[in-house]
C-alpha positions in Angstrom: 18.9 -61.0 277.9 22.6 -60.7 278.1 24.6 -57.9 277.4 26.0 -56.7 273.5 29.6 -57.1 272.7 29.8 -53.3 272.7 28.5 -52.5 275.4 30.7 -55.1 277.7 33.6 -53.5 276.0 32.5 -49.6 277.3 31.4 -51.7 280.7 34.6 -53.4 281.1 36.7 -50.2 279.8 34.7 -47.9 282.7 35.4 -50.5 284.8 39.4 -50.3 284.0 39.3 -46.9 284.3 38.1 -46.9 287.6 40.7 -49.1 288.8 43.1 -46.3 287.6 46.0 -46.1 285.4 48.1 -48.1 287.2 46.3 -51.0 288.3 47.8 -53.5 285.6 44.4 -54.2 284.3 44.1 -54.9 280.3 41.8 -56.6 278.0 41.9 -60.0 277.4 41.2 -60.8 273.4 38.0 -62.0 274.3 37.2 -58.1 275.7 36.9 -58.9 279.3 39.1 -56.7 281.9 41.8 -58.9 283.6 45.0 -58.5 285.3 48.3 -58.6 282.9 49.8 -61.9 284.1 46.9 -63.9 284.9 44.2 -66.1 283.4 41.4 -64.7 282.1 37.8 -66.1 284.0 35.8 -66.6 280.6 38.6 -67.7 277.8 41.0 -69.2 280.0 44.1 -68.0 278.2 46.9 -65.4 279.8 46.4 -61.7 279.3 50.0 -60.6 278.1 51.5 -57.4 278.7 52.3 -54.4 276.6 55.6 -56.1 275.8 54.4 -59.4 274.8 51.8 -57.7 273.1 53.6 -56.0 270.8 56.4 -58.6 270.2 53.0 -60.8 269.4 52.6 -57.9 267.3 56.1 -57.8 265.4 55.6 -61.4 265.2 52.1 -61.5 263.6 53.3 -58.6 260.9 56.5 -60.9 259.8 53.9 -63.7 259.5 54.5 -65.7 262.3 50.6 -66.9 263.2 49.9 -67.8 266.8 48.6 -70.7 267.4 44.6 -70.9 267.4 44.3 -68.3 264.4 43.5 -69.3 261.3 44.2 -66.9 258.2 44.0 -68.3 254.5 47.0 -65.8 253.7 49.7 -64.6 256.6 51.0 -60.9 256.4 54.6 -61.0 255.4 56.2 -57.9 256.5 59.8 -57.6 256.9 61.4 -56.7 260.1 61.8 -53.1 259.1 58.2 -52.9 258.2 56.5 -54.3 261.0 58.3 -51.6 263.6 57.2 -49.2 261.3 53.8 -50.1 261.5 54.3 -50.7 265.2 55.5 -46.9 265.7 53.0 -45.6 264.0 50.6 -47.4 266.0 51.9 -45.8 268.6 52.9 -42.2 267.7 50.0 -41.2 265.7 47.1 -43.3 266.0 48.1 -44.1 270.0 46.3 -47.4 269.8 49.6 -48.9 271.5 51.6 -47.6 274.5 54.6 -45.4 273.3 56.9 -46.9 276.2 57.9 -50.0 274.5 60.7 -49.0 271.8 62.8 -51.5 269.5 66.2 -51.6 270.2 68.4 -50.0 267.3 71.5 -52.4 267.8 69.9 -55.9 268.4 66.4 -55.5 267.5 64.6 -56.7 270.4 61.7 -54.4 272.3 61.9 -53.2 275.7 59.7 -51.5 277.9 61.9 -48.0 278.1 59.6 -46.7 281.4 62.2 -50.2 283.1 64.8 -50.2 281.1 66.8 -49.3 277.8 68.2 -45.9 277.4 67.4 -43.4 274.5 70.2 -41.2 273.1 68.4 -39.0 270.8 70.8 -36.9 269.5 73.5 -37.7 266.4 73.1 -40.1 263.6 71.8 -43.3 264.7 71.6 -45.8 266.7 69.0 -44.0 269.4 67.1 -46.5 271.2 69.3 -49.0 273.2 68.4 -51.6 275.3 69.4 -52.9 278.9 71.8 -56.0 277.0 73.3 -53.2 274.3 74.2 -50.4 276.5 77.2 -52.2 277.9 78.1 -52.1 274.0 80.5 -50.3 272.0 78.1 -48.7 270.0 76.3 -47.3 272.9 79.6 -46.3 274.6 80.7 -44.4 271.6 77.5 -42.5 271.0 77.8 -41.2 275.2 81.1 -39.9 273.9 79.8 -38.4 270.9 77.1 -36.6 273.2 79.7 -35.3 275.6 81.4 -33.7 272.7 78.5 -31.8 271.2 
């Protein structure tokens, strides 16, 4: 008799946890544990990482349907409401990691524990990444900061 869907999930998540934090181990959708970046044994399809999970994410929300999912009607967020949904997700349910951040200037998400920069001080923009802190935007906010 083969195991439940549950408990592989709280088998596979012990098993993650032993690995420790840091051991670039996620689930795959089909709930087994498998390095980020490689193919998963059982469905065959690459496990993404936290980035590419949440752009998926983004994606999804605006209604953008990845390919092998069927819905009979897409969600059809706007840009706006899909990070919001996003940071919530991460801020007070923390069902996603709180390191990737949407730019405020261009709009794309980076993974801020590699890259980006966060000014959080003024009126906006805040969250900056790698391509838009050689911008003047993020230029004259460091100035603005050095006045305060």
């Amino acid at each position: 008799m083969g195991l439940g869907g549950g408990v592989r999930k709280n088998l596979a998540a012990a098993m993650a946890q032993q690995w420790g934090k840091g051991s670039n181990m996620d689930y795959c959708i089909c709930g087994s544990v498998t390095p980020v970046g490689e193919v998963c044994q059982y469905c065959k399809l690459v496990v993404p990482d936290s980035l590419e999970k949440i752009e998926m994410l983004s994606d999804f929300l605006q209604g953008h349907i990845p390919s092998g999912i069927i819905m009979s009607e897409p969600i059809s967020c706007t840009e706006k409401q899909a990070a919001d949904i996003i940071w919530f997700l991460q801020t007070s349910l923390f069902v996603l990691p709180d390191n990737i951040q949407k730019c405020d200037v261009c709009g794309s998400f980076y993974d801020e524990d590699s890259s980006g920069d966060c000014l959080d001080y003024g009126d906006p923009p805040y969250m900056f990444c790698d391509g838009c802190m050689d911008g003047e935007e993020y230029a004259e906010k460091q100035a603005a900061g050095k006045g305060e």
